[in-house]
C-alpha positions in Angstrom: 68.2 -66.4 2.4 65.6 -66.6 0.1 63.2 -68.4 2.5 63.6 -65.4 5.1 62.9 -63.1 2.1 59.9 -64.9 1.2 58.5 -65.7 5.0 59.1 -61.6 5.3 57.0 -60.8 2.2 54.1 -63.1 2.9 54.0 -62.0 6.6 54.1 -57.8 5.7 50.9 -59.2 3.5 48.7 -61.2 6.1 49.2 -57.8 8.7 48.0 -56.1 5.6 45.1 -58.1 5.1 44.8 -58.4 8.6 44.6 -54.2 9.1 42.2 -54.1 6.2 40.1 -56.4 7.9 40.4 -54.3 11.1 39.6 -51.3 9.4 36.4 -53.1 7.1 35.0 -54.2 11.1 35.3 -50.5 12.7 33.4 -49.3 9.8 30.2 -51.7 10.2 30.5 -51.0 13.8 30.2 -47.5 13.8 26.7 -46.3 14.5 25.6 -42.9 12.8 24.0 -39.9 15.0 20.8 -39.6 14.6 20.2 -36.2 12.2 23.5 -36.9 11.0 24.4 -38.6 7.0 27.8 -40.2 6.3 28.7 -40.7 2.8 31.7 -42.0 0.8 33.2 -39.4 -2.2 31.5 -41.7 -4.8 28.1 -41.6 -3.2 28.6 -37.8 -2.9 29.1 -37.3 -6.8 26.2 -40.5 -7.6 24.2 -38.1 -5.7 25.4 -35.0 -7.1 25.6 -33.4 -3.7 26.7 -29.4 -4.0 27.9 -27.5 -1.0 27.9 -23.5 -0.9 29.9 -21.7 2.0 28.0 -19.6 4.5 29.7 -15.9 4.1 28.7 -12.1 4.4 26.9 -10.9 0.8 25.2 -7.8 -0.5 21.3 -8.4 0.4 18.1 -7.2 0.1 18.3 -4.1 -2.3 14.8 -3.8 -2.9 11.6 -4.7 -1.3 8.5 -6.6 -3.3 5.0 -5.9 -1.9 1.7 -5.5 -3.9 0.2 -2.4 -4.6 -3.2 -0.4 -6.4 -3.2 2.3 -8.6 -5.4 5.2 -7.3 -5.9 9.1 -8.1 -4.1 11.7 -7.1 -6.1 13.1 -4.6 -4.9 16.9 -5.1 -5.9 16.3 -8.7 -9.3 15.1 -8.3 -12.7 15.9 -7.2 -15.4 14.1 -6.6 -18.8 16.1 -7.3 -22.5 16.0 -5.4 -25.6 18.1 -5.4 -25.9 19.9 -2.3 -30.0 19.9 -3.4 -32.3 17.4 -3.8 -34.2 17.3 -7.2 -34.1 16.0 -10.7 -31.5 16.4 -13.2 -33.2 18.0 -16.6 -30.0 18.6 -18.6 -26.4 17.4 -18.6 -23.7 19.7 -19.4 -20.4 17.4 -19.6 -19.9 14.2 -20.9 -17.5 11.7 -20.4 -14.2 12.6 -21.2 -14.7 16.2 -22.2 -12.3 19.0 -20.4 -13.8 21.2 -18.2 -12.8 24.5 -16.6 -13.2 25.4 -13.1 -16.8 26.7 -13.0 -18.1 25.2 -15.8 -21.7 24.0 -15.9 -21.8 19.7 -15.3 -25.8 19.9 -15.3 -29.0 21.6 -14.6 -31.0 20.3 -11.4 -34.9 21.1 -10.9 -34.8 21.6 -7.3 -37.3 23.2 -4.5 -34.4 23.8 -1.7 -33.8 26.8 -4.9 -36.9 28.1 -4.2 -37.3 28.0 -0.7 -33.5 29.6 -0.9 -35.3 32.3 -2.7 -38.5 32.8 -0.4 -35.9 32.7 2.8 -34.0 35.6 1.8 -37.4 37.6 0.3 -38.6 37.2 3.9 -35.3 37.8 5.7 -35.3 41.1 4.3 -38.8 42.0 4.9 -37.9 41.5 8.4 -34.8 43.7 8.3 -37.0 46.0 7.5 -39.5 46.5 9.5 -36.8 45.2 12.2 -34.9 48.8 11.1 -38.5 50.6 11.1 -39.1 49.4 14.8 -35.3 49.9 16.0 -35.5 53.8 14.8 -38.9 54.5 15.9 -37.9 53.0 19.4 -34.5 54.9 19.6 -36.0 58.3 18.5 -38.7 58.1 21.7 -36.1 56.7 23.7 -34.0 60.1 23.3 -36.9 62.4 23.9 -37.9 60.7 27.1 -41.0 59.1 25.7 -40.2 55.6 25.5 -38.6 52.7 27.8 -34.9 51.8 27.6 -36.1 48.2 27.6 -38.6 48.6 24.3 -35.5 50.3 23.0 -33.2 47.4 23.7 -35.3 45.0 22.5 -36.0 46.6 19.4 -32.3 47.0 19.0 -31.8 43.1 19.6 -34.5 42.4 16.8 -32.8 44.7 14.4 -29.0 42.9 15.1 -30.9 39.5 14.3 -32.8 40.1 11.6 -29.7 41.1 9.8 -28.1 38.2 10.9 -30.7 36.3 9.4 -30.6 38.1 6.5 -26.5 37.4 6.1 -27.6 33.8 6.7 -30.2 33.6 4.0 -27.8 35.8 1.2 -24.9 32.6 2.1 -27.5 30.4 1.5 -28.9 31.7 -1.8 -25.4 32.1 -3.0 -24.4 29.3 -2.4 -27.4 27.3 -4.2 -27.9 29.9 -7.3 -24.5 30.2 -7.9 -24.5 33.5 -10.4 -27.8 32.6 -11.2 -30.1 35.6 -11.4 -33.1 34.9 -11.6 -35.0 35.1 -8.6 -38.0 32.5 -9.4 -36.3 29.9 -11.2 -35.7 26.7 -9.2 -33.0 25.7 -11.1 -29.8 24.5 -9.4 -26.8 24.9 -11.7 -24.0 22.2 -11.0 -20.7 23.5 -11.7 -16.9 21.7 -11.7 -14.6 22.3 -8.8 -11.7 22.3 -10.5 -10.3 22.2 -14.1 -9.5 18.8 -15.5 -11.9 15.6 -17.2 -15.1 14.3 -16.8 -13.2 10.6 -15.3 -17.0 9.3 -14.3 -20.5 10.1 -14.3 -23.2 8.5 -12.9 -26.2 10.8 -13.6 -28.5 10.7 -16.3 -31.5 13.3 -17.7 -34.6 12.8 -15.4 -32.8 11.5 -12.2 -33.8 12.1 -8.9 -30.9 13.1 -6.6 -30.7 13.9 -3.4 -28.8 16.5 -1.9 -25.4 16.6 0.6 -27.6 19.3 3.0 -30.8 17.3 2.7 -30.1 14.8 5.7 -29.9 11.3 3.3 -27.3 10.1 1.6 -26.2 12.3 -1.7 -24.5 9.8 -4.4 -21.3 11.2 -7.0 -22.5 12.3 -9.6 -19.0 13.3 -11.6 -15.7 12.7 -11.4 -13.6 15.4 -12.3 -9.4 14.8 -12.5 -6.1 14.4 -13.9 -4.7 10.9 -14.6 -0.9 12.0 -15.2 0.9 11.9 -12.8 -1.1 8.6 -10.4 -0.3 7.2 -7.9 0.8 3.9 -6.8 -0.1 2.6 -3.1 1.8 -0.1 -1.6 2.5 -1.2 2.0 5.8 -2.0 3.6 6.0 -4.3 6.5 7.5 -2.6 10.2 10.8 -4.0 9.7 11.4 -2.7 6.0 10.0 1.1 6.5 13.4 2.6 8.1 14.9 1.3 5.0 12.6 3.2 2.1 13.1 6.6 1.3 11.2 9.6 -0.3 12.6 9.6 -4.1 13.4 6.1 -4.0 12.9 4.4 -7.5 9.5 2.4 -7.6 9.1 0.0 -10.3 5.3 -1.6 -10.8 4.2 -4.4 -12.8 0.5 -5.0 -13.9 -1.1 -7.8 -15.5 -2.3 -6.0 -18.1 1.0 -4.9 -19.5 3.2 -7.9 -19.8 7.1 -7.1 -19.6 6.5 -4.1 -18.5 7.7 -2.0 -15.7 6.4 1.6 -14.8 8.4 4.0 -13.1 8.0 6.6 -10.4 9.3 7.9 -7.3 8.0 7.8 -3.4 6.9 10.9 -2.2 5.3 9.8 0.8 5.4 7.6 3.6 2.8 7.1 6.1 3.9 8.3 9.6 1.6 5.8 11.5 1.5 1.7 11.2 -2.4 -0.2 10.5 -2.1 -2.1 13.8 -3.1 -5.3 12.4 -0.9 -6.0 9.1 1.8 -3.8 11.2 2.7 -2.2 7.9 3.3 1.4 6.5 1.6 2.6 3.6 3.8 3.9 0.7 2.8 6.1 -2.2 4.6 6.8 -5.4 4.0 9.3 -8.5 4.0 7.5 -11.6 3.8 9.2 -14.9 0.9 8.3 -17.2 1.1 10.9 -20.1 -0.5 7.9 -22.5 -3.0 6.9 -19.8 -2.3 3.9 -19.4 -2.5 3.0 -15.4 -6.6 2.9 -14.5 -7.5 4.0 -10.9 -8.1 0.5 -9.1 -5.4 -2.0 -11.2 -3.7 -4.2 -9.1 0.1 -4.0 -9.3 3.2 -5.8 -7.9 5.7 -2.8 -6.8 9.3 -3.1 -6.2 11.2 -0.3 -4.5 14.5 0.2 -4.8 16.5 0.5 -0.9 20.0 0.7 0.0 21.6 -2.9 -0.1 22.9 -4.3 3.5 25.3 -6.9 4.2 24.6 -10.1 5.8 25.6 -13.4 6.5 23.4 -15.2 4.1 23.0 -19.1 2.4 21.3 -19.8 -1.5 17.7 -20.1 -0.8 17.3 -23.5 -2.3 19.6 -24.8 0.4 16.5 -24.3 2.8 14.5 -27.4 3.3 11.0 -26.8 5.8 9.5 -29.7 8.2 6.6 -28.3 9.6 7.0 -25.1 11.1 10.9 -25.9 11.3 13.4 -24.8 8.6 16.4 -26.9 8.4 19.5 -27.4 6.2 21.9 -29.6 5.9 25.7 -28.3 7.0 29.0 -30.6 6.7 30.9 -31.7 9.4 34.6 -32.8 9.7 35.2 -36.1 7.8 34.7 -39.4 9.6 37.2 -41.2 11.2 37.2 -43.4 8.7 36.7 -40.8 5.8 33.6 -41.0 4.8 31.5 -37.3 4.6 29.4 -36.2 7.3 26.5 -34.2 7.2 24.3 -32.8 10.2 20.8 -31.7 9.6 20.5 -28.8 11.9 17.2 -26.1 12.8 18.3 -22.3 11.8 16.4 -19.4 11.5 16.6 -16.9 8.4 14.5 -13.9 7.0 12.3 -15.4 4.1 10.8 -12.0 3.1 13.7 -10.7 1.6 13.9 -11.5 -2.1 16.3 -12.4 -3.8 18.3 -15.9 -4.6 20.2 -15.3 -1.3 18.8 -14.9 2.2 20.1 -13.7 5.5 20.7 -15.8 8.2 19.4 -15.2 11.7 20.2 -17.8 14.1 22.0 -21.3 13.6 24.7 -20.8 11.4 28.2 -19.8 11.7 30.4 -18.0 8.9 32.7 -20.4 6.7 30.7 -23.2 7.6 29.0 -25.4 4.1 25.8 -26.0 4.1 24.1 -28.7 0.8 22.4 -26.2 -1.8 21.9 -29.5 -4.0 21.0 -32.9 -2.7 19.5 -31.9 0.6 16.1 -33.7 -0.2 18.2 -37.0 -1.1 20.1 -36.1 2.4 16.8 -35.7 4.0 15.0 -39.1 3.0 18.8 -40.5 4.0 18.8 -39.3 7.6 
């Protein structure tokens, strides 16, 4: 009895052993796919392998671009000599406040003068235009003179006081409220109320005027530097999503840790056809004048979130022009881990430690978030 006991035991341990063997043989002959990495659970914790399930999240509630400070335009003006000359006096100096119509400087120019002599000899012809028109018209109705020396000196009359309207415009608009009639001084006055931002002229410059034919330089800047503005521009796919009053936060180098804020108040209507992006403009206050026309800035605007199936970005690995990750499979047959290294497609511009997928993955499915490189050099 105890021999049949004992034959029983030893045999249940041989088909055992035998099984195990079986088992240890399948293993070595099973051949890996290619793309594909098996692993046992203690290679998967030696290698400190993390997984992360592909599911719907909150994305993309804001959009990072770059952006430059600028004027605002309805707050600025940029002023040039309509006359050609040389500048013997400035008025306004950087920084100093100006009213609308105050003097900026005091040009020497001819184009004065010859203002002046245009409109002395405009009205002489007015004159003797009006001398000849009445003389003509009074022989015309006694029946001493032609109709057609009548017309004509009626035609010379209406254009000599044409030409005198033009020369008056002209005068005006050289002289200003300048009355003297000799002087050829040009008075240069401000367009609008607000700071002398810039000014490139000095005492004894030669400048040449907007109605001479060249090329007239600026000679001030005259603005407003609260509110400026920030410009920024939004790629095609992102511009249905920013709206005006959105919160704009900006960033400069110069100020570190900072954030300035404004709000959009305008979106451009038409796309630059070869960055196929939208410019974007916010109003940022600047009551301690911070923000300089021209500063660079890295803008974020603030958009309404969206849902969308999404994986952690560091879960994306790139080879090539091909972005990969690696997503686990069902378990071996003989229980080892699988992993298949598989192509998928996903937004990269949205920021954030999330991004959406596009093509490739399937919701619920795991994808490696930690370990994929080790996968990678494994495969």
């Amino acid at each position: 009895m105890k021999d049949a006991a004992a034959r029983t035991l030893l045999l249940g341990f041989l088909l055992a052993a035998l099984s195990q063997c079986n088992r240890t043989s399948e293993a070595k002959t099973i051949k890996v796919p290619d793309g594909q990495v098996w692993l046992t659970s203690s290679q998967m914790r030696d290698a400190k392998i993390a997984l992360c399930v592909v599911q719907n999240r909150l994305v993309s509630d804001t959009i990072i671009g770059s952006g430059k400070v600028t004027f605002d335009d309805l707050q600025v003006s940029r002023v040039f000599s309509p006359v050609t000359g040389r500048v013997v006096k400035i008025n306004a100096h950087l920084g100093q406040r100006v009213k609308k119509g105050d003097a900026l400087a005091l040009i020497d120019s001819p184009d004065v003068g010859v203002a002046s002599a245009e409109l002395n000899e405009a009205l002489a012809d007015l004159q003797a235009g009006q001398h000849e028109f009445e003389r003509q018209r009074d022989l015309y109705t006694a029946h001493a003179g032609s109709l057609r020396d009548y017309e004509t000196a009626q035609d010379s009359y209406a254009k000599a006081k044409a030409e005198l309207e033009r020369a008056r415009q002209k005068t005006r608009l050289l002289r200003g409220s300048a009355n003297d009639a000799v002087s050829q001084n040009y008075v240069l006055r401000s367009p609008i109320e607000g700071e002398v931002l810039a000014r490139t002229v000095t005492p004894g410059m030669e400048v040449q005027g907007q109605y001479s034919g060249g090329t007239a330089a600026e000679l001030f800047t005259i603005g407003e530097l609260d509110p400026i503005w920030i410009v920024t521009e939004v790629y095609e796919v992102d511009v249905p999503r920013v709206k005006l009053q959105a919160v704009v936060e900006a960033e400069l180098i110069a100020y570190a840790n900072r954030k300035f804020e404004g709000h959009v108040d305008w979106i451009s209507e038409t796309l630059d056809p070869s960055t196929r992006t939208a410019r974007v403009r916010a109003a940022v206050p600047n009551p301690k004048r911070e923000l300089k026309p021209e500063m660079y800035a890295t803008v974020t605007i603030h958009v309404p979130g969206e849902t969308a199936l999404t994986i952690p970005r560091g879960a994306v690995l790139h080879f090539g022009e091909t972005t990969m990750v690696y997503v686990q499979l069902p378990n071996a047959a003989d229980g080892r881990l699988r992993f298949e290294r598989r192509p998928i497609v996903v937004d990269e511009d949205i920021a954030g430690d999330f991004m959406p997928v596009l093509h490739g993955l399937r919701e619920g499915e795991q994808v490696v978030v930690s370990g994929a490189i080790l996968l990678s050099a494994m495969a």
